[in-house]
N, C-alpha and C positions, 0 to 999 in steps of 0.2 A: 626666550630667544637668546641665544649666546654667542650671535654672532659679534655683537659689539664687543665681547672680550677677545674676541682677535683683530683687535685693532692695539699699537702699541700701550703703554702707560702714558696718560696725559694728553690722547688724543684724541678728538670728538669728530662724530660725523655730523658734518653740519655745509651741506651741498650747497650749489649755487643752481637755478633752474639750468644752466648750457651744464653743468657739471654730470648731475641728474640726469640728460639726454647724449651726453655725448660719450660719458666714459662709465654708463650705468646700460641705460636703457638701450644705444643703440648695440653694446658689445651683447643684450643678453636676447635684440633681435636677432642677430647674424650670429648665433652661437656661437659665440667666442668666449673665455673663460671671465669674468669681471673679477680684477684684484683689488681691494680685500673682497672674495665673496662673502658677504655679511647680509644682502641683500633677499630676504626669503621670498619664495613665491607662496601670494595665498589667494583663493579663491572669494572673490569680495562679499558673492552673494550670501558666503555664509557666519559670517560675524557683524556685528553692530559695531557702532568706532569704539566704543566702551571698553571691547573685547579684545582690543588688539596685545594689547599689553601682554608680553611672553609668548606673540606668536609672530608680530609684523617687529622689525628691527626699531627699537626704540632711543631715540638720543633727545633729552631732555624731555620738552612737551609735545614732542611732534613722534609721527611713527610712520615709517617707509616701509615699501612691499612693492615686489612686482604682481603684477594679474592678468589678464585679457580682457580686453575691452569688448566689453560690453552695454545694448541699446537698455535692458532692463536694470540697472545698481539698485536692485534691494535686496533687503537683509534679514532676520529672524521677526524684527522689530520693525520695521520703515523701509525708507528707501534716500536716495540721491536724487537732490534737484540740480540740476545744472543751474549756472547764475549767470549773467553777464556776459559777455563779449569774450570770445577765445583768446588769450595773447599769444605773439609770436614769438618764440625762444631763438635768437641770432647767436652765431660762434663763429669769431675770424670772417663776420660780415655775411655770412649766409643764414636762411632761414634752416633750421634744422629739426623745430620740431612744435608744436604747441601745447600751451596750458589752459588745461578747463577747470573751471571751480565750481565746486559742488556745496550745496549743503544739506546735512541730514533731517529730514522730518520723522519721527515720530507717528506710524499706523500707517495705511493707506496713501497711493497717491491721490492729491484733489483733497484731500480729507485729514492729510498729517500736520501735527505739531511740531513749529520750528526748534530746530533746537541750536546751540553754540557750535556745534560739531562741524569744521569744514575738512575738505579736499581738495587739493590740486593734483590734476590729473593730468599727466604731462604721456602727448604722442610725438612720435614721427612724424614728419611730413612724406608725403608722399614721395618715393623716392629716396626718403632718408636726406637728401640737400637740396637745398632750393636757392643757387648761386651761379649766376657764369662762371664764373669762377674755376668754378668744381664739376665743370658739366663733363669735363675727360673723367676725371676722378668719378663722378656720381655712375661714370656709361660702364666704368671698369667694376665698380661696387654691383651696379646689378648684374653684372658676368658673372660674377662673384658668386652671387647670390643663385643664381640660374644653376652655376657650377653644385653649389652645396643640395641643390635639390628643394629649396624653400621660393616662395614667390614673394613677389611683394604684399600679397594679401597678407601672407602667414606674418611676415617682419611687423606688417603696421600694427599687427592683431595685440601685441605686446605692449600695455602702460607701466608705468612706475606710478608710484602713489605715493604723498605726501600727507598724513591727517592730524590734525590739531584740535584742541579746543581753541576758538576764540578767547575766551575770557582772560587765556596766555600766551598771546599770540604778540606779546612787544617784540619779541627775535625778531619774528616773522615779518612785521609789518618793516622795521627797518631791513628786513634783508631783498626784501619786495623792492625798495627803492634804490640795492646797489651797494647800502653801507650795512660790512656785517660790523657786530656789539662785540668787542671783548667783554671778560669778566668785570673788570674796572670801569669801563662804558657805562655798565649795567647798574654798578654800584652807585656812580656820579646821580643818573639819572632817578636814583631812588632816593635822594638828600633833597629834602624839602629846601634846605640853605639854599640850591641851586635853580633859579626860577628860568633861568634859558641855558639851553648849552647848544651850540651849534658845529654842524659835522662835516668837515672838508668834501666839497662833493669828488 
């Protein structure tokens, strides 16, 4: 995958979930062009997460991809369980879009081995915003939308994908709570010298 080289020198892709929905996923429901398109689409059912690597856009230990959503996620090998509770993705106060979290099992559903392998699996809300707010702006976007000849079925039909191993997921878990790590960050936290460090919320 070679989209990450068209991104400048010295720059990483390293998304926020509202980032992820709002200037990823919703530009690539309402066909619009997404700048840097780095972003590939891949079909889920047919790679294992193992596989991604030089097909789905890789930055660091994580790897994004668009797909359609779909009730069956499995794969050569296993499948996707769903975990937990959906979270709501908010941007400028509105609900914009949610996050599902997956994990891959190993053979058969009912019958698979768990493994490290997660996904966050980030939709639309219905409508695309879910704000007073935005209710003129949300009534013009599906005009919008009506215009281009796409419904809202087709818009929702679109996810973005985030997959990781667990076992590397320190980014992750602090970027979950709001605070991303510099490089420096990362270093601090790896000196055994340093038994607390704590982070400006």
């Amino acid at each position: 995958m070679a989209g990450a080289s068209n991104l400048p020198p010295g720059f990483h892709f390293f998304p926020s979930d509202e980032e992820l929905i709002v200037h990823f996923l919703r530009r690539k429901a309402s066909l619009l062009p997404c700048r840097p398109d780095i972003v590939p689409t891949l079909i889920l059912n047919l790679y294992n997460p193992w596989e991604l690597n030089g097909k789905a856009l890789q930055s660091g230990n994580q790897w994004y991809f668009f797909s359609h959503a779909t009730q069956a996620r499995t794969s050569p090998n296993g499948h996707w369980k769903h975990i937990g509770a959906d979270e709501t993705v908010i941007s400028g106060g509105c609900n914009v879009g949610l996050k599902k979290t997956l994990i891959f099992f190993v053979g058969k559903p009912f019958e698979g081995i768990k493994t490290n392998w997660i996904m966050h699996e980030y939709h639309l809300m219905d409508g695309s915003i879910n704000c007073s707010s935005s209710s003129t702006s949300s009534s013009s976007s599906k005009r919008s939308h009506k215009k281009k000849g796409h419904s809202d079925t087709e818009t929702n039909n679109w996810v973005i994908c985030r997959v990781f191993e667990s076992s590397y997921n320190s980014q992750v878990s602090f970027h979950e709570e709001g605070t991303e790590l510099s490089c420096l960050d990362e270093v601090f936290l790896s000196l055994d010298d340093y038994d607390e460090v704590s982070f400006a919320k």
